[in-house]
N, C-alpha and C positions, 0 to 999 in steps of 0.2 A: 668764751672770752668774757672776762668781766664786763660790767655798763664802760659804755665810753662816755658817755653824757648824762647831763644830771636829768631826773623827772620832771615833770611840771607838779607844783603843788596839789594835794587835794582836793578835788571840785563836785560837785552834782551835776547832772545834765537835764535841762528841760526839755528835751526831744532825742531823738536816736541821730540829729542832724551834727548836735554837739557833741555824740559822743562818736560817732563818725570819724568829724573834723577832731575829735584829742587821737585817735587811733592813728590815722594820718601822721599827727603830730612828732607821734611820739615813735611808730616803726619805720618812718623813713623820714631818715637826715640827710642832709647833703652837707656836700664841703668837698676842700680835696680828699684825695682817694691816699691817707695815708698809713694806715695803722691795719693792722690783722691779728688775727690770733687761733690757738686750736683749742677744743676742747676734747679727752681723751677716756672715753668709757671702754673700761673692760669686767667681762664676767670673773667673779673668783673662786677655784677652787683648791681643794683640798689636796696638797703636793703626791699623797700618796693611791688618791682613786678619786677621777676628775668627776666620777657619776654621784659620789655623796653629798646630800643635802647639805649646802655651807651652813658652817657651824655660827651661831650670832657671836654670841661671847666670846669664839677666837677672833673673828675678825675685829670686835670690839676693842679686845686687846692687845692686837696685833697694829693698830690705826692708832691706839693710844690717845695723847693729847691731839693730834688731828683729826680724830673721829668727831662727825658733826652731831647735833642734838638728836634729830632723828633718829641715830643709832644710840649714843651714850647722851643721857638730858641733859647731864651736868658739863659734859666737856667743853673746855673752853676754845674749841676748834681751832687748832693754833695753824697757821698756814704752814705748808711745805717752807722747808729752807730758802725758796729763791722765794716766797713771797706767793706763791698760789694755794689757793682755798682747794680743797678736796672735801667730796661728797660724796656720800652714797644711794643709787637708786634702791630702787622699792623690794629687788630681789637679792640684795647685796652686791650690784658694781657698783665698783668704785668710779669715780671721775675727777679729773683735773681739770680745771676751767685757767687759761694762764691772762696775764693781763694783758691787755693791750700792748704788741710793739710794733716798730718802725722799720726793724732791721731783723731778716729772715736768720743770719746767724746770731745774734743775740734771740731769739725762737727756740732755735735748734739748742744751743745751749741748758735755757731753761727746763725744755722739756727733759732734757737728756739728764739734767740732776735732778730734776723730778721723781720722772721715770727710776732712775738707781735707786733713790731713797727710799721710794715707795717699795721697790720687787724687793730690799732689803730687808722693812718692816715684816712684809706679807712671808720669807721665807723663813725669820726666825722663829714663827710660829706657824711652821710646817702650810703654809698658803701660797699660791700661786696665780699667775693673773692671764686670764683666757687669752688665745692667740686669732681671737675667733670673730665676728659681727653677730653671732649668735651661740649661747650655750646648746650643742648637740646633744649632752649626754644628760640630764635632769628635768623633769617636766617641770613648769612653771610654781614657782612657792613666793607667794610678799612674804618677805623676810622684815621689814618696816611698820612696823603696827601702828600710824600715823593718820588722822580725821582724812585728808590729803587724797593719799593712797587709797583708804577704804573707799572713800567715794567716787575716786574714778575705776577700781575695779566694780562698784557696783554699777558705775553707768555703761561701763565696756561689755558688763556680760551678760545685756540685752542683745548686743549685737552678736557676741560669738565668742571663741577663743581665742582668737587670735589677740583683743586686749591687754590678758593678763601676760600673755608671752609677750608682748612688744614690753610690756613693764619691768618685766622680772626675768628673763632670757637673751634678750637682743644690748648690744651695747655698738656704738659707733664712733667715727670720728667725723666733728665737725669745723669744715674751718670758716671763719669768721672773717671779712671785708669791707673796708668803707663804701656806702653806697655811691660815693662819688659826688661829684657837680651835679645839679638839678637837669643840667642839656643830658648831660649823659645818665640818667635813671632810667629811663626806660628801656633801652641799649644792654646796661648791663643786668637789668632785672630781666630782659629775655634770653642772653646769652646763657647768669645762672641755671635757667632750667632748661634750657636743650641742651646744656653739658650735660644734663642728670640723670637722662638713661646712658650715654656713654660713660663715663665717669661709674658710675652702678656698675656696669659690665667689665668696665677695664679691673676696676679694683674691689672686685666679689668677691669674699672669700667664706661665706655662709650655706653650704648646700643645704643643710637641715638646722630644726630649731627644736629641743624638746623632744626625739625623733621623728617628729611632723616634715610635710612637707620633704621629703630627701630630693636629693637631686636636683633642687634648684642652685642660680648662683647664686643669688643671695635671699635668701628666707628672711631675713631679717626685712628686706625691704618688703616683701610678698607678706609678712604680718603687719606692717604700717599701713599699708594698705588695705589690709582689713581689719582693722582696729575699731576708725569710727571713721566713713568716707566724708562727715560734714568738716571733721577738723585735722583729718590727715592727707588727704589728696592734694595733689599739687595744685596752687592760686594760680588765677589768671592770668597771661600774659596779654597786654592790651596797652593802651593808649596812656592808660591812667593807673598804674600798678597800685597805687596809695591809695584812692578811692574805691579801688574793685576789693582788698583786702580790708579795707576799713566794714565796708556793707558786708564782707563775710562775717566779721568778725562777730558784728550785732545780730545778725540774725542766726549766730552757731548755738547750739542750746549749753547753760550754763551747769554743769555737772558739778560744781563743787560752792557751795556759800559757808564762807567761816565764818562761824560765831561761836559762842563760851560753849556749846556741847561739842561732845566727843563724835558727834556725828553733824557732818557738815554733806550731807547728801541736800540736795536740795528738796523741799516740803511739796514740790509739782513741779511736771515739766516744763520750762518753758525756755525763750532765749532773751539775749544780754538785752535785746532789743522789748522786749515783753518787762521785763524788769524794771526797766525806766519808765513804762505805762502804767506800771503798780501790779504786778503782778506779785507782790510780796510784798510782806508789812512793814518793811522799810526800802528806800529808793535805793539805789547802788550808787556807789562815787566813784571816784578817777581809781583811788585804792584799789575797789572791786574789779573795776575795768582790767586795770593792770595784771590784776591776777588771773582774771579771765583770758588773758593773753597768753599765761603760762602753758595754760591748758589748750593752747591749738598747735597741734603737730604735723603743719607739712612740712615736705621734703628740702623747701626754703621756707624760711622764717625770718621775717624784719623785726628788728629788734631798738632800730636807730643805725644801723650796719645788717651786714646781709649773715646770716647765719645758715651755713651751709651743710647738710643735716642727712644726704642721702647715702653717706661712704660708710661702707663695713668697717666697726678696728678690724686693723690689719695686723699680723705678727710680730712680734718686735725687730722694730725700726722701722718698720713698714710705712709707719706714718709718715716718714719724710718727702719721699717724692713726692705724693697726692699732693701733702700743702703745700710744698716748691712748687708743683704745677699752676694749682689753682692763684697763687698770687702772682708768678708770672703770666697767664693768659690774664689778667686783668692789668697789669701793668702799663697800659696805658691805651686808649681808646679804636689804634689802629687796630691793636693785636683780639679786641673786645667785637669790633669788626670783622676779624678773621674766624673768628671763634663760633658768630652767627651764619660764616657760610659755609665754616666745616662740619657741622653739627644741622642744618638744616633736614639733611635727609633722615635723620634719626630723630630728630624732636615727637617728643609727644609718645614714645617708646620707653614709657617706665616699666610696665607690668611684662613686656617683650624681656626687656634688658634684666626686671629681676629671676625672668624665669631659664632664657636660653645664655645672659650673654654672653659675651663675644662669639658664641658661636653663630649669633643675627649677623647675616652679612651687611645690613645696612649699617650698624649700629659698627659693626669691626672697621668696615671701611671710613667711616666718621673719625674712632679713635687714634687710626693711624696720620689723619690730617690733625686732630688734636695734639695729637703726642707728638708732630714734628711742627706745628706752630706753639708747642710750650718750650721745645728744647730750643728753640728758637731764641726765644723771650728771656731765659733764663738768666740771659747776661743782665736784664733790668733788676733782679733782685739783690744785686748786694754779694751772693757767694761767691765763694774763689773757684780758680777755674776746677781744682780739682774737684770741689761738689759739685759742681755743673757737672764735669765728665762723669761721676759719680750715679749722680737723681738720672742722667740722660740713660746710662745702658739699664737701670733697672725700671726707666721709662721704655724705651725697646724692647724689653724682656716681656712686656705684658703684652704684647702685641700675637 
């Protein structure tokens, strides 16, 4: 989902206390709870044998005037027809970020001429778009020859492989949510992640990635998780969500400093917090900070709104039910409420949930009290009854 609110201007920070308090600032907003959005990554392959390495210069040309700089330097990245920017990650998914709305079928809408426009692009040039949370059939290739990229595949392949496959293998859907009223943030910052092994399990659709890993349900979450545990593991649930994320942030190590070389690895290890002690020949500012944000990948992410990061892309259309669910269980504080005691016995079950789920009993019995306090809820969102009847039986169907 694109920014909902503007930044604060560029600043320096005299202590890690200031730059703390701008983290704060700026990944949790409050207000009412009214706007959402998705974001929609899928892998792309080649319509004719889904194991060939994607070709750059067809997808170049098949994206055309919406291909972004990354891929084409000169394009002028023209937004999708309804108005959303499209990108590509480091392996060649594509993604769709839509803007901010109010109204779940104005959502459903957008994405759905989105969606056409794009599968049209990618088919007239024999391209196809994965059905998958993870490419099964290619081992991992950066397709993106960007300072960006190269430096975080060089800090990920300290730790293992599993880095460069969360980059260039795995693609997701995330949806996007007002964090709410300030009474209500910490409520709904704990409800997001005890949904997030159920939620993982109900809607897994990754057994392998690269043909690593098989037989999980979702591999894609099982390589987030071993990516880099300082900036992909799920954040705190606690008293003070905004404070306990803000001290992650500083003391995560900074894997990426842009400056005019083609090489933006950083010149020694250190973190954001090390940085503002002078750990490099020039201080870092709000800019840096902000970018340094880019680079932390848990399963939630604040962003000024809650960025909901842990679902497999699903098949096509798939994506609809999840985001009808997840904005009806937030729909309003009772159901937010509900959400915390249906989900209690599974909390804290991500690595369970990406390896068995739904067959964890704890985690299956969770999603059945989820998935009949969303269908519940569903009348709060706006659709007609017959999407409701609709999201409901192929909510039941995952059960």
């Amino acid at each position: 989902m694109t920014a909902l609110r503007d930044q604060p201007a560029p600043a320096r920070f005299a202590d890690r206390a200031e730059a703390e308090a701008y983290v704060a600032s700026v990944c949790f907003k409050h207000g009412p709870p009214r706007l959402f959005g998705v974001e929609l990554e899928w892998t792309v392959h080649h319509a004719e044998d889904p194991a060939q390495v994607l070709d750059r210069h067809r997808l170049a040309t098949a994206l055309g005037e919406h291909a972004p700089p990354t891929l084409v330097p000169d394009s002028p990245q023209r937004p999708l027809p309804s108005g959303t920017p499209l990108t590509v990650e480091p392996g060649g998914q594509v993604e769709i970020s839509t803007p901010p709305c109010t109204s779940l079928p104005d959502l459903f809408r957008t994405v759905a001429q989105d969606i056409s426009h794009l599968t049209a692009m990618l088919a007239d040039h024999g391209l196809v778009l994965g059905d998958r949370g993870a490419d099964q059939h290619r081992s991992p290739t950066r397709m993106l020859q960007v300072p960006r990229y190269a430096a975080m595949e060089h800090a990920f392949s300290h730790v293992g492989g599993d880095g460069i496959a969360m980059m260039c293998n795995t693609a997701g859907l995330q949806v996007c949510l007002d964090f709410g009223e300030e009474k209500h943030l910490k409520d709904r910052w704990a409800a997001v992640h005890q949904l997030g092994p159920v939620l993982i399990a109900l809607f897994a659709n990754s057994p392998s990635i690269g043909g690593m890993h098989e037989d999980w349900a979702s591999a894609r979450m099982r390589t987030l998780y071993g990516t880099d545990p300082v900036r992909t593991r799920p954040s705190a649930v606690c008293a003070d969500p905004a404070a306990a994320y803000a001290k992650r942030v500083v003391d995560t190590p900074v894997i990426v400093v842009r400056g005019p070389s083609q090489s933006w690895v950083p010149p020694r290890s250190l973190t954001f917090a090390e940085w503002i002690d002078g750990a490099l020949d020039r201080s870092p500012t709000s800019d840096d900070l902000d970018y340094h944000l880019t680079t932390m990948f848990p399963p939630v992410r604040p962003r000024g709104y809650i960025e909901i990061r842990y679902l497999d892309t699903p098949a096509p259309g798939g994506w609809i039910a999840p985001s009808a669910l997840l904005v009806a269980l937030f729909s309003d504080p009772s159901v937010v409420d509900g959400v915390l005691a249906a989900t209690e016995r599974a909390a804290g079950r991500w690595l369970v949930a990406a390896r068995h789920g739904m067959a964890d009993e704890r985690i299956a019995r969770a999603a059945k009290d989820v998935v009949a306090l969303g269908i519940e809820a569903l009348h709060r969102t706006g659709l007609s009854q017959d999407q409701i009847s609709t999201i409901s039986r192929e909510l039941e169907g995952k059960l």
